[in-house]
C-alpha positions in Angstrom: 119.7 52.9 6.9 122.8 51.7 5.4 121.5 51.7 1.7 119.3 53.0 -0.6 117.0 50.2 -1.2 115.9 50.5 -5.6 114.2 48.1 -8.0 116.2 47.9 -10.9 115.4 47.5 -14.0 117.3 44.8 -16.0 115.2 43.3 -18.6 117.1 43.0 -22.2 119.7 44.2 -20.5 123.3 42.3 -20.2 124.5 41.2 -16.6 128.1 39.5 -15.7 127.6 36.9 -13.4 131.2 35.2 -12.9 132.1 32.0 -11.4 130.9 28.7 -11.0 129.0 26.7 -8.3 126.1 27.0 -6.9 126.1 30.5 -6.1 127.1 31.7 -9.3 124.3 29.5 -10.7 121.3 30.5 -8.2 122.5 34.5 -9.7 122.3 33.6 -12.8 118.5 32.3 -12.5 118.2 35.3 -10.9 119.3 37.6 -13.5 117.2 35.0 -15.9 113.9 35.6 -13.9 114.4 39.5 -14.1 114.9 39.4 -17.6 118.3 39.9 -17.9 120.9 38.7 -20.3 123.5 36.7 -18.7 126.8 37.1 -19.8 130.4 36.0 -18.7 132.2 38.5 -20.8 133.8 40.3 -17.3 134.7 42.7 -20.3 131.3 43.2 -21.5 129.2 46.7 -21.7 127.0 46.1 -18.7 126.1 47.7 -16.1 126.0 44.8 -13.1 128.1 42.2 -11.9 127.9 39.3 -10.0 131.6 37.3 -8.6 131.1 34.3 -6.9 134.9 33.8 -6.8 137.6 32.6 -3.8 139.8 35.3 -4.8 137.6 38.5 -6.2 139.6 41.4 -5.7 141.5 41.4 -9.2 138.5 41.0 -10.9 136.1 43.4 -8.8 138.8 46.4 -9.0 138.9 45.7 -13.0 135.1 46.3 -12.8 134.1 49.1 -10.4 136.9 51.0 -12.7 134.7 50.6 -15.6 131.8 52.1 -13.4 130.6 48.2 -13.3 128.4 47.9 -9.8 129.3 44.6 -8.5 128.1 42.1 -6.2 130.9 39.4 -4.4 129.1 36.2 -3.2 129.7 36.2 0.9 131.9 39.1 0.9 130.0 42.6 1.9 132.9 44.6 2.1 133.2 44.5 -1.9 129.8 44.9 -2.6 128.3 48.0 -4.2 124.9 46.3 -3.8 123.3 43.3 -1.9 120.8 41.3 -2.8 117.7 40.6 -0.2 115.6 38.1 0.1 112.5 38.2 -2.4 109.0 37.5 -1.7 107.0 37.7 -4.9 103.0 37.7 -5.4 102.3 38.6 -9.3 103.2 42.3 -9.7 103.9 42.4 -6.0 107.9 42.0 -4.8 108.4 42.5 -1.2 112.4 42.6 -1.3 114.1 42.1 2.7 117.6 43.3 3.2 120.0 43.4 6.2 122.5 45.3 4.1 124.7 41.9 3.8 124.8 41.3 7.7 122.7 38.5 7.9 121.3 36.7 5.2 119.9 34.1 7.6 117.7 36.7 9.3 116.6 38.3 5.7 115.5 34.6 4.6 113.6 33.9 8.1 111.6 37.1 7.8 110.9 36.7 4.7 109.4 33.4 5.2 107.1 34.9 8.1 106.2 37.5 5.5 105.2 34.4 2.8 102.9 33.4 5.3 100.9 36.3 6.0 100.3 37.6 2.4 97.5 35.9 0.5 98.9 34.2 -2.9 95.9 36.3 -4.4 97.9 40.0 -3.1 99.3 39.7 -7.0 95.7 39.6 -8.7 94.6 42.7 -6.8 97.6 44.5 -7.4 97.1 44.2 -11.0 93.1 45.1 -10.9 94.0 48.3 -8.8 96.5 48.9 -11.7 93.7 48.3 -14.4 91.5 50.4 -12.7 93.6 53.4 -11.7 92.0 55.4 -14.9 88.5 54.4 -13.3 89.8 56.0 -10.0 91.1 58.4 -11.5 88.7 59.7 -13.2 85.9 59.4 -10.5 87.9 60.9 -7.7 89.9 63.6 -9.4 91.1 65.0 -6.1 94.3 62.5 -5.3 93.1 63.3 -1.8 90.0 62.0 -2.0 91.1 58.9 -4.1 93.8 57.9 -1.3 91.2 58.2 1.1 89.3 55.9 -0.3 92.3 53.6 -1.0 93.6 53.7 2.4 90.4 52.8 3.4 89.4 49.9 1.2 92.8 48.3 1.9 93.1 48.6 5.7 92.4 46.2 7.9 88.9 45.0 7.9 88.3 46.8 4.8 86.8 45.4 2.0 89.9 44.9 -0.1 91.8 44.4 3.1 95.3 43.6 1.9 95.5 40.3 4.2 92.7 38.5 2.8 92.7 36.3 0.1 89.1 36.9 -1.1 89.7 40.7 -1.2 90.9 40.2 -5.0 87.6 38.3 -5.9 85.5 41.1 -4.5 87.3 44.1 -6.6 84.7 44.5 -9.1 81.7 44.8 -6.6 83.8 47.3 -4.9 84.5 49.2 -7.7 81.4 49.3 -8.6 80.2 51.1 -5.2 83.6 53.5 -5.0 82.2 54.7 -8.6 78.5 55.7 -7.0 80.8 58.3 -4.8 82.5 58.7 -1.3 79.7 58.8 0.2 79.5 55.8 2.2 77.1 55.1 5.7 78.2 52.0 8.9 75.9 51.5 11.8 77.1 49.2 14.8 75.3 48.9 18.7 78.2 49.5 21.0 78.5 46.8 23.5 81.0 48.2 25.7 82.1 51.4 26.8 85.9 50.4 26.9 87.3 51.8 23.2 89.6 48.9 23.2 86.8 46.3 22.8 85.9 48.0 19.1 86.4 45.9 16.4 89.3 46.7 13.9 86.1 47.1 11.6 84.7 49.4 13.7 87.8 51.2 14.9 88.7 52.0 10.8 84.8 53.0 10.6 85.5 55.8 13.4 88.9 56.4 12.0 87.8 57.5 8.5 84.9 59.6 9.3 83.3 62.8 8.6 80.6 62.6 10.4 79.8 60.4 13.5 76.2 59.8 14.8 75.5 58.8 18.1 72.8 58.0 20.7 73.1 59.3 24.3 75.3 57.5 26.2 78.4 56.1 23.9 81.2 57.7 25.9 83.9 60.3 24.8 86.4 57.8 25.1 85.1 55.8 22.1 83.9 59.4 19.8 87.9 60.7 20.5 88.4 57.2 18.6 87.4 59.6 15.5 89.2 62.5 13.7 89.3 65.2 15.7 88.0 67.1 12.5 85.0 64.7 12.4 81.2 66.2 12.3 79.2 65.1 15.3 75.9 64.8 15.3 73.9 64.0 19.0 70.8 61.6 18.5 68.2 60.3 20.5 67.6 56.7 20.9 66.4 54.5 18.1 66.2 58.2 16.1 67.7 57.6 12.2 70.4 59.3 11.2 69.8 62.3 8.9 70.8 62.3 5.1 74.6 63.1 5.4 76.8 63.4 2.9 80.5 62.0 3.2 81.5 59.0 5.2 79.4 58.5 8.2 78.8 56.1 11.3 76.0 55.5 12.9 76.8 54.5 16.7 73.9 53.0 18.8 74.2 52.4 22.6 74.1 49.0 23.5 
């Protein structure tokens, strides 16, 4: 890693963004859309620069003496910090960087990216920050309440991070998260190759403190759990007992 990648806060704050063209113009909506005040006083009390300039060096050595961090449009060698390509949904900024090697592949990536996350990620990052006294509260053990995080957001999960009706189901899900961890899944495996589990199934097995299963599911799809996991042998079509804690049910196909 060739930087330290930070958000920075710069709302309210004055930034010098120097020059003129297009560059200098797409950093000053920039700054603008952060909440920064623009200025082009390169004598100003601020704490950021941006040069979009043919000839910087004068005017970059003048700032870093100040203690002025500076950015130079298209030349990395000056820059005490680069800018990467944002992606933004709501609260949600996914920033990618190549440290000012290739802006080109930060930009192409990021556009893959734009196409994976749901325009909805934003609306559930702000009602997991609404709720976070809820969690909190209910799951006082930051163990415990990352558990149940981790799972919820994982794939297949029921706030799984990829889908876009994951924010529209946060208040049914909060509502069972607040009855407790414990939590029960039942599936019939139909094949005894672990590879041909579901990822719903695979996270199931994953997260578990207790599996159940009937004679026959094979140790290569039980070692799918945590080694630390409770198992419990059953008989065929025999119901699980009352278990406490996260438990799945496995039924031989």
């Amino acid at each position: 890693m060739i930087s330290l990648p930070l958000f920075h806060r710069i709302a309210g704050q004055l930034v010098i963004v120097l020059g003129e063209g297009d560059a200098a113009e797409a950093k000053r909506r920039l700054v603008e859309r952060a909440g920064g005040v623009v200025t082009t006083d390169d004598s100003a009390a601020a704490q950021l620069a941006f040069v979009a300039d043919d000839q910087p060096e004068a005017i970059v050595a003048s700032l870093k003496a100040r203690g002025v961090l500076v950015n130079v449009v298209d030349r990395p060698e000056l820059c005490d910090f680069t800018v990467p390509s944002l992606l933004e949904r709501g609260s949600v900024l996914v920033a990618v960087g190549t440290g000012g090697v290739s802006a080109g592949l930060a930009k192409a990536l990021r556009l893959r990216l734009e196409a994976l996350l749901p325009q909805s990620l934003g609306k559930l990052a702000q009602a997991l920050g609404d709720a976070r006294g809820t969690l909190r509260k209910r799951f006082g053990d930051p163990a415990d309440r990352r558990r149940v995080l981790d799972d919820a957001l994982g794939a297949g999960g029921p706030l799984d991070l990829l889908d876009d009706a994951s924010a529209e189901r946060f208040p049914a899900w909060l509502t069972v998260a607040e009855q407790g961890l414990t939590a029960r899944s039942e599936f019939t495996l139909q094949s005894d190759d672990p590879d041909d589990l579901t990822l719903r199934q695979a996270r199931w097995l994953g997260s578990a403190d207790v599996v159940c299963h009937e004679p026959g599911v094979p140790e290569s799809v039980l070692v799918r759990a945590r080694a630390d996991a409770v198992r419990y042998a059953l008989t065929v079509g025999m119901p699980a007992p009352d278990l406490t804690g996260r438990v799945v049910v496995i039924r031989q196909g």
